[in-house]
Backbone as CSV, one residue per row, in Angstrom:
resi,resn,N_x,N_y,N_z,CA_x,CA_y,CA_z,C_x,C_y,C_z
1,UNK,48.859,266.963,-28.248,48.346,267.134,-26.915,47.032,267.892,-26.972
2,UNK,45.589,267.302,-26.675,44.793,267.869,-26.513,44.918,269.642,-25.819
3,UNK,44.292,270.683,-25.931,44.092,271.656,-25.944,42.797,271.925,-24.242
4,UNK,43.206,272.469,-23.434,41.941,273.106,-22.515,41.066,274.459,-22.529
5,UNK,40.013,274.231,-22.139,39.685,275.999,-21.919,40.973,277.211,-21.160
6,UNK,40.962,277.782,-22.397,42.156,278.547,-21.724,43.105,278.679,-22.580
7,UNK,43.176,277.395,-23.365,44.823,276.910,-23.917,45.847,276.114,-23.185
8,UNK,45.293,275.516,-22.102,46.169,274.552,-21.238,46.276,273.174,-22.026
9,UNK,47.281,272.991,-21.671,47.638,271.266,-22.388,47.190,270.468,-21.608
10,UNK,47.041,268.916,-22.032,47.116,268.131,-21.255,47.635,266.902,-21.402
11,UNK,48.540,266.450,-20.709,49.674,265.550,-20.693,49.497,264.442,-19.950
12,UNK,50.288,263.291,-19.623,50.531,262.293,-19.207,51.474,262.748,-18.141
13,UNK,50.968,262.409,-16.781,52.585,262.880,-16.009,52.871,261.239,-15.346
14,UNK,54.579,261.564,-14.512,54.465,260.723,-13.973,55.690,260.568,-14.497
15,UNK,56.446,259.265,-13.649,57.695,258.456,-13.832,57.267,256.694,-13.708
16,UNK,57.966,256.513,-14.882,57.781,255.056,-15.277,59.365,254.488,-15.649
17,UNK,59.864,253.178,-15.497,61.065,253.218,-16.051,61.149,251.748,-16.937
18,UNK,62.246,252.280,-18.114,61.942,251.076,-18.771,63.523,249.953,-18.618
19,UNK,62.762,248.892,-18.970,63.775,247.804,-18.376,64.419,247.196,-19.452
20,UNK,65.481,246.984,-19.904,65.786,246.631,-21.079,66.086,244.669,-20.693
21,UNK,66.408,243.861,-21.908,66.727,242.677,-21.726,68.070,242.440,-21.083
22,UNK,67.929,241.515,-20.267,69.289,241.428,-19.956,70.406,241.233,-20.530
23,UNK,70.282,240.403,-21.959,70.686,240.075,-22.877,71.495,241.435,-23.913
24,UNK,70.908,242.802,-23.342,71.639,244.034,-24.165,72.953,244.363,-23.448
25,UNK,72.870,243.690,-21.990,74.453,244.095,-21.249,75.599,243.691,-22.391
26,UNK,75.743,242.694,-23.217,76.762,242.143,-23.696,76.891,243.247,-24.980
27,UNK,76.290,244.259,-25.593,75.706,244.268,-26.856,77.188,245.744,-26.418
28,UNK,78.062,245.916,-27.347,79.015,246.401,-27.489,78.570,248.191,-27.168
29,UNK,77.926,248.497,-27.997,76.791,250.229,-27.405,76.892,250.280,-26.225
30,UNK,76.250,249.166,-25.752,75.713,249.168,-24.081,77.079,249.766,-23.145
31,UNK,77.790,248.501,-23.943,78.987,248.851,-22.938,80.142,250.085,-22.842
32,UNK,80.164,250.677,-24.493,80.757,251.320,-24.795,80.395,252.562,-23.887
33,UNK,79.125,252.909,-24.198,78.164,254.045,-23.025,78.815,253.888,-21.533
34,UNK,78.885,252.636,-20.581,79.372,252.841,-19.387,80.918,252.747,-19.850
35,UNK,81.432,252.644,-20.416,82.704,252.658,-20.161,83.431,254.333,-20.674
36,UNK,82.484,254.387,-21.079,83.038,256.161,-22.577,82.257,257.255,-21.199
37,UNK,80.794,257.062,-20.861,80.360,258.146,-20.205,79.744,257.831,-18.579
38,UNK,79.882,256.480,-18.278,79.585,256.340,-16.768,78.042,255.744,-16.851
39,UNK,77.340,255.460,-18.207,76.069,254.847,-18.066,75.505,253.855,-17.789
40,UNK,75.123,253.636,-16.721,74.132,252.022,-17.084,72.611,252.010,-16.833
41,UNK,71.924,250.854,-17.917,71.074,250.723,-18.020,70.677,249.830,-17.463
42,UNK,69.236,250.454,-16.846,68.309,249.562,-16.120,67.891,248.047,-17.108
43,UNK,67.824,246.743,-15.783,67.536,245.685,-17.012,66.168,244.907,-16.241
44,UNK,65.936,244.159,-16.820,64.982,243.230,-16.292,65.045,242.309,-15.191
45,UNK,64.454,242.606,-14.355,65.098,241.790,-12.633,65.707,242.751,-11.858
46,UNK,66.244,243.842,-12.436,66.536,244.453,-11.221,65.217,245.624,-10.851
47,UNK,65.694,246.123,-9.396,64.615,246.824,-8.867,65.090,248.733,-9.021
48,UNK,64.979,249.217,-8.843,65.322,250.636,-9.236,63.926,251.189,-9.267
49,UNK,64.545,252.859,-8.354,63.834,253.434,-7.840,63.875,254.990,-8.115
50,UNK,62.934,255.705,-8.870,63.418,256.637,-9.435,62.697,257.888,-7.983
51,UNK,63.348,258.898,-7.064,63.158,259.440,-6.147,62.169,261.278,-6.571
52,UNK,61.515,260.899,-7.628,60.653,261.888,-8.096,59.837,262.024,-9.046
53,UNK,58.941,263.019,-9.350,57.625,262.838,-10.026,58.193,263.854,-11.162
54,UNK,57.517,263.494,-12.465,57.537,264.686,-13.590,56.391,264.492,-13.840
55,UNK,56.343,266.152,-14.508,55.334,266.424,-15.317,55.779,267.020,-16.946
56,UNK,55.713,266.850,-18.093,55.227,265.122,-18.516,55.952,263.936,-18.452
57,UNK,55.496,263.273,-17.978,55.371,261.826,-18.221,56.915,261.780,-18.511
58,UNK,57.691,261.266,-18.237,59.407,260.445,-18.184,59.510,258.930,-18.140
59,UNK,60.123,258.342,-18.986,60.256,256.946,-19.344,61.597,256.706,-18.719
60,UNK,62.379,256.686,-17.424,63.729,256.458,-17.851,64.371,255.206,-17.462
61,UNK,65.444,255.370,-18.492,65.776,253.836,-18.838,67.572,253.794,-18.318
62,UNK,68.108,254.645,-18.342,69.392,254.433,-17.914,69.901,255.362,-16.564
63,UNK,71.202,255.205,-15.832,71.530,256.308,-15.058,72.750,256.213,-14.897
64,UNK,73.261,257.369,-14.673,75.128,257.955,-14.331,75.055,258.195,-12.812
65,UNK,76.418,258.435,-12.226,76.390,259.282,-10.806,75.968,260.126,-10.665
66,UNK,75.274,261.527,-11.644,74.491,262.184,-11.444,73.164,262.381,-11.529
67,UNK,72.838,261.397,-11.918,70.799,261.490,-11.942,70.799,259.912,-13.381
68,UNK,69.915,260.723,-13.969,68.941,259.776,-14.228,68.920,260.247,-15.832
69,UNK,68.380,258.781,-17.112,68.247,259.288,-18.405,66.874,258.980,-18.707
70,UNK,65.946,259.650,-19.869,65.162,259.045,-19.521,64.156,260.067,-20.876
71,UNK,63.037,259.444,-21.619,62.282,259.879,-22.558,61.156,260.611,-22.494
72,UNK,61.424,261.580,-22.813,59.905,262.701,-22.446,58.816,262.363,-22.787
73,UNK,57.626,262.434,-22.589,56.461,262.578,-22.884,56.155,261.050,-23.420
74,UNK,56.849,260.491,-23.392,56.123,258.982,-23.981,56.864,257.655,-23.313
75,UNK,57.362,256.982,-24.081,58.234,255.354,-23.818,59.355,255.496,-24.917
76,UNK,60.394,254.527,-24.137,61.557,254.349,-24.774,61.303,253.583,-25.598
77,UNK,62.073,253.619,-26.757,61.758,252.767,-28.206,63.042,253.584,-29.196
78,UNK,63.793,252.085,-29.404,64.617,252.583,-30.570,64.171,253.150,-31.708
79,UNK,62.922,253.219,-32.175,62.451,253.616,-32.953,61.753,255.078,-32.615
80,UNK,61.872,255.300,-31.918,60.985,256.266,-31.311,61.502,257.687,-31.559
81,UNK,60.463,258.574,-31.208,60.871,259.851,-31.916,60.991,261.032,-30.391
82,UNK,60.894,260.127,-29.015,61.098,261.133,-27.869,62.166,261.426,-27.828
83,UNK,62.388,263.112,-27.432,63.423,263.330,-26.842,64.040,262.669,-25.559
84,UNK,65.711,262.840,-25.758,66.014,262.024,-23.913,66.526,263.664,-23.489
85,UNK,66.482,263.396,-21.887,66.876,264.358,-21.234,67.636,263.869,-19.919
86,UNK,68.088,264.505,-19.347,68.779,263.861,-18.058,68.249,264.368,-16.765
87,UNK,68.045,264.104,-15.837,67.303,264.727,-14.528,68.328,264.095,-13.601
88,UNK,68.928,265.010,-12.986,70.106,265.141,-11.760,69.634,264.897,-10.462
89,UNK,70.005,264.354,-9.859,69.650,263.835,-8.626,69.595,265.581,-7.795
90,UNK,70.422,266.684,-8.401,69.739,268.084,-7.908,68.367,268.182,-8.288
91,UNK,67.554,267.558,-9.022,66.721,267.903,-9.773,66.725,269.176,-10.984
92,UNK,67.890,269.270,-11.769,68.343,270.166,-12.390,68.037,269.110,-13.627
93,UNK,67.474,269.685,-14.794,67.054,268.732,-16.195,68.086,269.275,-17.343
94,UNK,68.488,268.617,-17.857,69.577,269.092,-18.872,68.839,268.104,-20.210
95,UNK,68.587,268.825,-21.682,68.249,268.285,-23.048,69.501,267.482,-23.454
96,UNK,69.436,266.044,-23.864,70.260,265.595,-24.171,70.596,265.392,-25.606
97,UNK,69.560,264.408,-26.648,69.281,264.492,-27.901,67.908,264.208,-28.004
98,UNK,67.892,264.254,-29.494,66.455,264.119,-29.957,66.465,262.856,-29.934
99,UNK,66.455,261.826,-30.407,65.986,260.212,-30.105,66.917,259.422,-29.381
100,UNK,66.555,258.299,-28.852,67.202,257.225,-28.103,68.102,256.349,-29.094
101,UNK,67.964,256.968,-30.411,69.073,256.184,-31.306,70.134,256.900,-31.275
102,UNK,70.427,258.210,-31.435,70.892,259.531,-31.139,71.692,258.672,-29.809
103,UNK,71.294,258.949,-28.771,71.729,258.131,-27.364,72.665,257.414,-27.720
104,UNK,71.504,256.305,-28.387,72.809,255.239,-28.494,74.105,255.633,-29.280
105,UNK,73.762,256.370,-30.479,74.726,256.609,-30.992,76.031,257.578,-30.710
106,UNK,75.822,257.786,-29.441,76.666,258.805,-28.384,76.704,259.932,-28.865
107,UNK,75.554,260.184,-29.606,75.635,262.013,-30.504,74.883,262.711,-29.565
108,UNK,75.460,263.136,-28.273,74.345,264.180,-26.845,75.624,264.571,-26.465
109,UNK,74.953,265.692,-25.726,75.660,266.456,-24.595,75.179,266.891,-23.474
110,UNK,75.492,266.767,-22.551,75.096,266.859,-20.918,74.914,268.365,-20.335
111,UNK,75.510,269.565,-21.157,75.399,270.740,-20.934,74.382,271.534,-21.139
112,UNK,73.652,270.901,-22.112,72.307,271.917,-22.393,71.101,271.887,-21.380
113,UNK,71.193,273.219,-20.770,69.907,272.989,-19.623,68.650,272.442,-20.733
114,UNK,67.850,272.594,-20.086,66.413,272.459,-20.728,65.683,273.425,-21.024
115,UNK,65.089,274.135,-22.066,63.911,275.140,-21.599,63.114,275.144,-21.075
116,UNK,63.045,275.863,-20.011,62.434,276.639,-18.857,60.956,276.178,-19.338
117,UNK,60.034,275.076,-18.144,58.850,274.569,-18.236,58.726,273.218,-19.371
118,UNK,59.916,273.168,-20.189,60.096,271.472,-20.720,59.246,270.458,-19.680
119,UNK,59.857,270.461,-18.490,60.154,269.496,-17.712,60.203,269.613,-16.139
120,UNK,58.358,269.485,-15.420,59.124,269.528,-14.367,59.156,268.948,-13.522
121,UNK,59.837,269.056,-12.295,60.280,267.923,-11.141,59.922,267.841,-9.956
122,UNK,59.230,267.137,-9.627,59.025,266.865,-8.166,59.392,266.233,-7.424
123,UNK,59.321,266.366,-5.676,59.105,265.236,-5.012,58.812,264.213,-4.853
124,UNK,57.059,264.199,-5.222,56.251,263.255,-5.158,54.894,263.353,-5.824
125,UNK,54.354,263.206,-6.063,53.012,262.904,-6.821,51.895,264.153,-6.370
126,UNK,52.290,264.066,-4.487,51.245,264.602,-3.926,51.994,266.738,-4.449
127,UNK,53.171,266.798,-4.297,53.624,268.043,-4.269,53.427,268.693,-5.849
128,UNK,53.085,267.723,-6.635,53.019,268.185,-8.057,51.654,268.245,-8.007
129,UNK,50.468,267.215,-7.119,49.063,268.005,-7.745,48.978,269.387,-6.711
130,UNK,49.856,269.570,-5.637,49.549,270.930,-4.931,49.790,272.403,-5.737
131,UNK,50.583,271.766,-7.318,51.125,273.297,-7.661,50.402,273.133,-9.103
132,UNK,50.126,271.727,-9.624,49.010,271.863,-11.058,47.760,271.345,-11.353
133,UNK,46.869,271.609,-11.581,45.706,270.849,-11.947,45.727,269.389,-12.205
134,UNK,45.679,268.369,-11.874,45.401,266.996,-12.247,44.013,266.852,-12.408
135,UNK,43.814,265.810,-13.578,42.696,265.426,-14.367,43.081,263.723,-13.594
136,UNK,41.837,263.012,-13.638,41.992,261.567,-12.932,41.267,260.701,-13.983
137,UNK,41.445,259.653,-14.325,41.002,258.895,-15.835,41.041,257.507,-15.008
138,UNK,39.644,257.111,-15.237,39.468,255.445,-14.790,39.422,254.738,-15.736
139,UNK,40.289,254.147,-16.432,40.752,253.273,-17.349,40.515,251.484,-16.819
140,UNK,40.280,251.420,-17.789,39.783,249.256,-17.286,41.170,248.901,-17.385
141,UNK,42.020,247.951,-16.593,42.542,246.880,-16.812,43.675,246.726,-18.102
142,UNK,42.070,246.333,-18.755,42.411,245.898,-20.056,43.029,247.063,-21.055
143,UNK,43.213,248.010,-20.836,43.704,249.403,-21.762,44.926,248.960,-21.356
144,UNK,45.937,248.710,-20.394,46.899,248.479,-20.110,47.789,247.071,-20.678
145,UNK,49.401,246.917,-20.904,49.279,245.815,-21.573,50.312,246.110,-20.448
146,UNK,49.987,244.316,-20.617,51.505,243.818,-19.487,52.537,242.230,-20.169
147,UNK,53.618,242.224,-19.176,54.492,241.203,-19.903,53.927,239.670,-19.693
């Protein structure tokens, strides 16, 4: 993470969610997760609506009756090295594991708050630039990839 005058970071914020194939509903993990802990994952075609802003940046890809799962600071990727965390429809953030393979591999626990400034939560877009500095980046188009 780049460095500011000061020593401020600077991050990616925001909520994005990722959609898996529809084709992973059948995939035995998938199911084992809603049936073992109450999870399901968002898929492709459906619409889902995540009711708040983070700062950094949250990828999330699955949800329980209590909130929401979802990858810090970057995108979901089995390969990937983000932490998941959970964000409660209280807006209360709990550390879940270190990778989304971890996840899959049902090695988390739902009890560990988060440390204090991990992760934080908003309303909306507008209530998070009222309490932090936002930087604004005009990016072409083309920096973006789509399906």
């Amino acid at each position: 993470m780049p460095l500011l005058k000061g020593g401020e970071q600077c991050v990616f914020a925001g909520t994005t969610v990722y959609f898996s194939p529809k084709e992973d509903r059948e995939q035995e993990i998938i199911r084992s997760l809603a049936r073992e802990h109450g999870i399901t994952f968002f898929y492709r075609g459906e619409s889902v609506e995540i009711p708040f802003y983070c700062v950094p940046l949250v990828d999330f890809f699955a949800a329980d009756a209590n909130g929401y799962f979802g990858t810090l600071g970057g995108f979901t990727d089995a390969d990937g090295n983000g932490a998941i965390y959970h964000v409660g429809k209280n807006r209360e953030v709990h550390f879940i594991c270190e990778t989304f393979r971890a996840f899959l591999a049902g090695d988390f626990s739902r009890k560990r708050p988060a440390p204090k400034h991990t992760l934080q939560v908003f309303d909306s877009l507008e209530e998070a630039k009222s309490k932090l500095p936002f930087l604004h980046l005009d990016l072409p188009d083309s920096y973006f990839e789509t399906d």
